[in-house]
BAFI-3210 file (N, C-alpha, C; in Angstrom, 3 decimals, decimal comma, padded with zeros to 6 digits):
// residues 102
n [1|2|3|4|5|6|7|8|9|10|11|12|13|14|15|16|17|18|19|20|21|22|23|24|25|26|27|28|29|30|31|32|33|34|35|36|37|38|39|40|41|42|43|44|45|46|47|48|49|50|51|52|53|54|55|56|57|58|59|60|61|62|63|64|65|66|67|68|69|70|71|72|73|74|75|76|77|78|79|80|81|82|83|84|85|86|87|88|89|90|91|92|93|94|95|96|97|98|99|100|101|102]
n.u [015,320|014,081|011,920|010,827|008,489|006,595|004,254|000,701|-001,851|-004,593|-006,446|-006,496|-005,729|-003,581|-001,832|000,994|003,077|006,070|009,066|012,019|013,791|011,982|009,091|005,490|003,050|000,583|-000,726|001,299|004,604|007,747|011,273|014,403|016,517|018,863|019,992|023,330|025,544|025,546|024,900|022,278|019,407|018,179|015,165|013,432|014,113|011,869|008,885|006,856|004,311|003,689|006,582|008,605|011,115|014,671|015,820|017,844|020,956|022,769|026,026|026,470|024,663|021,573|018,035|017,212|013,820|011,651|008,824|005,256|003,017|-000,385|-003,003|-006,399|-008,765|-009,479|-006,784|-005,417|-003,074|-000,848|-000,125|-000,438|002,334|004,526|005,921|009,195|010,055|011,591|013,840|012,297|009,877|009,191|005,787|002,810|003,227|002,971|001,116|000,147|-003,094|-004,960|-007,488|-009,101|-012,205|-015,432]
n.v [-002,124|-003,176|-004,111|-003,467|-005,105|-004,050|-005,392|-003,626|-003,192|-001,366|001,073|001,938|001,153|000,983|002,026|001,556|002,111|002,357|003,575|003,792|004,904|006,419|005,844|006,060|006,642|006,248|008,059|009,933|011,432|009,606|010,642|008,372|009,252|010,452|009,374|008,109|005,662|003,165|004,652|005,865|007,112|008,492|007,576|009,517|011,710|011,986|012,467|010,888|008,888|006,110|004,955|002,613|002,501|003,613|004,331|002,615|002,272|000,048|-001,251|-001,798|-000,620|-000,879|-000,179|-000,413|-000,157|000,356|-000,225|000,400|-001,983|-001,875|-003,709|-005,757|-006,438|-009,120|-010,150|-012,119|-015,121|-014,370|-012,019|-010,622|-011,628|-011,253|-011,635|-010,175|-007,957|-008,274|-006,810|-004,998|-004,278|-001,585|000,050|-000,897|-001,915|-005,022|-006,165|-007,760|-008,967|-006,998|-007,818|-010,810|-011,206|-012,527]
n.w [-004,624|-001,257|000,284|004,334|006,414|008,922|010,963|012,192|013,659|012,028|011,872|009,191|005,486|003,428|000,470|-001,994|-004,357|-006,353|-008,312|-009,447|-007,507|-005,553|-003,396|-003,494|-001,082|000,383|-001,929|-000,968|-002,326|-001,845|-002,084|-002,038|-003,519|-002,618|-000,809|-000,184|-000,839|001,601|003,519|005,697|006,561|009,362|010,856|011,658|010,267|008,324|007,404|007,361|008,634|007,930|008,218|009,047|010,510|010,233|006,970|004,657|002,406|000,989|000,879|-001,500|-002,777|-002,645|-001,534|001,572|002,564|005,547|006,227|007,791|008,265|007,627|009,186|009,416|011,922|010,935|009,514|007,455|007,909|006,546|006,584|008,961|009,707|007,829|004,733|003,915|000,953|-001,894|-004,340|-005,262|-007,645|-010,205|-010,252|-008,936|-005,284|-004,135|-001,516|001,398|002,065|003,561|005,127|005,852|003,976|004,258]
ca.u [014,791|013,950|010,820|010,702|007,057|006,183|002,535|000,246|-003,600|-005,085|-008,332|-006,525|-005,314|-001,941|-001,064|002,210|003,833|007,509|009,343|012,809|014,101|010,924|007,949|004,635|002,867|-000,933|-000,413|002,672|005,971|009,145|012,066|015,211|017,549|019,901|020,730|024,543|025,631|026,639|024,632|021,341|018,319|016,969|013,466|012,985|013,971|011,506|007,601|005,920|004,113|003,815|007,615|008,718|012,529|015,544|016,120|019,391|021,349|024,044|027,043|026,188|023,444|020,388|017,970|015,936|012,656|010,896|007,145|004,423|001,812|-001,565|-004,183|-007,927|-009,220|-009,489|-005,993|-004,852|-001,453|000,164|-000,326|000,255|003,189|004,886|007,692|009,629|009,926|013,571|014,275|010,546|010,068|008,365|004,858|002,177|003,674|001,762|001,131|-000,725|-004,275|-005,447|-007,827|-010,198|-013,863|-016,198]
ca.v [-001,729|-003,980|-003,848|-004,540|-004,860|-004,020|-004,995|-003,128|-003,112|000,027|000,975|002,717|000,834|001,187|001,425|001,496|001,828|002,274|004,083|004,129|005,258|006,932|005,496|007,213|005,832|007,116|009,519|011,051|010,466|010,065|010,321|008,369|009,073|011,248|008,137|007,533|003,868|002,810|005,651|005,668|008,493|008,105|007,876|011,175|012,804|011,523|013,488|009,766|007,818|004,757|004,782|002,232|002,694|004,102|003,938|002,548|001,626|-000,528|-000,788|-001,988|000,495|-001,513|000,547|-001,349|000,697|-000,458|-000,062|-000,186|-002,688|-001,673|-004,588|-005,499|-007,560|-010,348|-010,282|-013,578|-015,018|-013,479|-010,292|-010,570|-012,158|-011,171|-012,032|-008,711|-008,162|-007,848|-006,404|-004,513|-003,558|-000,514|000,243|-001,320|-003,115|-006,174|-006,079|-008,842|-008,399|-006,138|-008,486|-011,751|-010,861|-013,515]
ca.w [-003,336|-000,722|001,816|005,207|006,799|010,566|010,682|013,390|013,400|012,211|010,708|007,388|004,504|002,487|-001,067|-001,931|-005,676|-006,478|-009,518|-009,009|-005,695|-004,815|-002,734|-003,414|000,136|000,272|-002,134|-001,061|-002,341|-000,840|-002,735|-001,418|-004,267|-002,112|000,103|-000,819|-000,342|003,041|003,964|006,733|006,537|010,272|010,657|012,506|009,490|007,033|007,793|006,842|009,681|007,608|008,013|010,690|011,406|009,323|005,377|004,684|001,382|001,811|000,169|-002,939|-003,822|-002,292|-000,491|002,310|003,691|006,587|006,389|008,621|007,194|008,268|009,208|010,192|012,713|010,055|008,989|008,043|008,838|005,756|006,662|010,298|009,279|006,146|004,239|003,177|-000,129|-001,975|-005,698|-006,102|-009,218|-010,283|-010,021|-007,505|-004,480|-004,064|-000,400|001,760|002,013|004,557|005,875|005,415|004,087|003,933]
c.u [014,191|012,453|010,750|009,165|007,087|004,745|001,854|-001,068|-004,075|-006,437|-007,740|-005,469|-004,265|-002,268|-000,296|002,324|005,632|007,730|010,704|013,331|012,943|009,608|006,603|003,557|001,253|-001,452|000,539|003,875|006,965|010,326|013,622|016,329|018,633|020,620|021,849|024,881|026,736|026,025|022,991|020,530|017,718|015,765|012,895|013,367|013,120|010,203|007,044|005,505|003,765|005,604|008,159|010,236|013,605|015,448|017,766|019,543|022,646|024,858|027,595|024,620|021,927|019,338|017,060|014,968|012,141|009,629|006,202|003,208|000,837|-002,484|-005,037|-007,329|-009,010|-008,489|-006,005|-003,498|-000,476|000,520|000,056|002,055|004,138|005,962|007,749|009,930|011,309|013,468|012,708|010,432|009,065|006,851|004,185|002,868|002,652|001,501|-000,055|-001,972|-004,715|-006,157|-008,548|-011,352|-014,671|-017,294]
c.v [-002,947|-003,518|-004,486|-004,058|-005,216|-004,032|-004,307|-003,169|-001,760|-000,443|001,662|001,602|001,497|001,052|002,504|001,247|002,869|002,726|004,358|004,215|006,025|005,904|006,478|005,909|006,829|008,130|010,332|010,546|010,499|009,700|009,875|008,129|009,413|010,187|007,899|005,903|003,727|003,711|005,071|006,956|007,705|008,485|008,991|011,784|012,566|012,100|011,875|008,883|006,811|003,787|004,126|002,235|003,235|003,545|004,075|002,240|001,464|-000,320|-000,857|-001,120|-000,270|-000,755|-000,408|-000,058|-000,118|000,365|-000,507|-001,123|-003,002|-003,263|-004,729|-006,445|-008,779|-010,403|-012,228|-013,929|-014,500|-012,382|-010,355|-011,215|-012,554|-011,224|-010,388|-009,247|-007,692|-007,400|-006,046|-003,816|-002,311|-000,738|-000,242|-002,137|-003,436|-006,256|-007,014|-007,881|-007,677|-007,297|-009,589|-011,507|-012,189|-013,438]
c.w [-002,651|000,334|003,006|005,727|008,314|010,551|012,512|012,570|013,745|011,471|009,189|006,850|003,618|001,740|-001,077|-003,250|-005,683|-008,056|-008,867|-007,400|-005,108|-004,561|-002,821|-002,316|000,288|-000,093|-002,408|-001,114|-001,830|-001,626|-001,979|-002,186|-003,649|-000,999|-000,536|-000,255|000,909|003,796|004,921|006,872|008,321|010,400|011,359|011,428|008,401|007,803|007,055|008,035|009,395|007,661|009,321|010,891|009,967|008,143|004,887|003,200|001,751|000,640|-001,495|-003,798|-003,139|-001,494|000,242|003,072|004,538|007,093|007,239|007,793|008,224|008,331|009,812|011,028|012,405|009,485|008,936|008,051|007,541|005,834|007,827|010,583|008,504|005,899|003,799|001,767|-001,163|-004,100|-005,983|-007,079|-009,357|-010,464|-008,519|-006,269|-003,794|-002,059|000,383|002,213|003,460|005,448|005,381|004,941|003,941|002,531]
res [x|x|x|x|x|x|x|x|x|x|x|x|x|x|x|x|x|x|x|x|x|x|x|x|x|x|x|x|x|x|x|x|x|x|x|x|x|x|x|x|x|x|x|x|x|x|x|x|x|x|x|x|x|x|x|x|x|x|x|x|x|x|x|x|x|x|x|x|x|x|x|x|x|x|x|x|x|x|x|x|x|x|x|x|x|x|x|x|x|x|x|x|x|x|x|x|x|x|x|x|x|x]
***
């Protein structure tokens, strides 16, 4: 599975872990085993508003999500600016820090 990250500045905080083809996203999971390859879930059919545009798997089995990635005020440029993340392995996904604290 692959991640892509759309950051926007909110006041709530993400976590994000991975098991397979399912995403459990603040809590709630989303399973995108039923994606066939070559295939496209558009994002109007998925009930997740951390979910920023369609969930595709391409033709080799890959699935890419595209996530919103929440940040403060104090983001710093990793986070406002993030690399996506490609072959995530199960459990926690490591996700840039929300924001700076002093």
């Amino acid at each position: 599975m692959n991640i892509t990250f759309h950051p926007s500045r909110k006041d709530v905080e993400l976590a994000v872990s991975k098991a397979g083809d399912t995403l459990t996203i603040n809590g709630e999971s989303f399973d995108f085993s039923g994606i066939p390859s070559g295939a496209t879930l558009p994002r109007e059919a998925i009930a997740c508003d951390w979910i920023a545009g369609p969930v595709e798997r391409d033709d080799a089995g890959v699935l890419t999500v595209p996530l919103i990635l929440p940040h403060g005020a104090n983001a710093p440029k990793a986070t406002r600016f993030p690399a996506d993340l490609a072959n995530v392995a199960d459990g926690p996904v490591p996700l840039p820090a929300y924001e700076v604290t002093a």
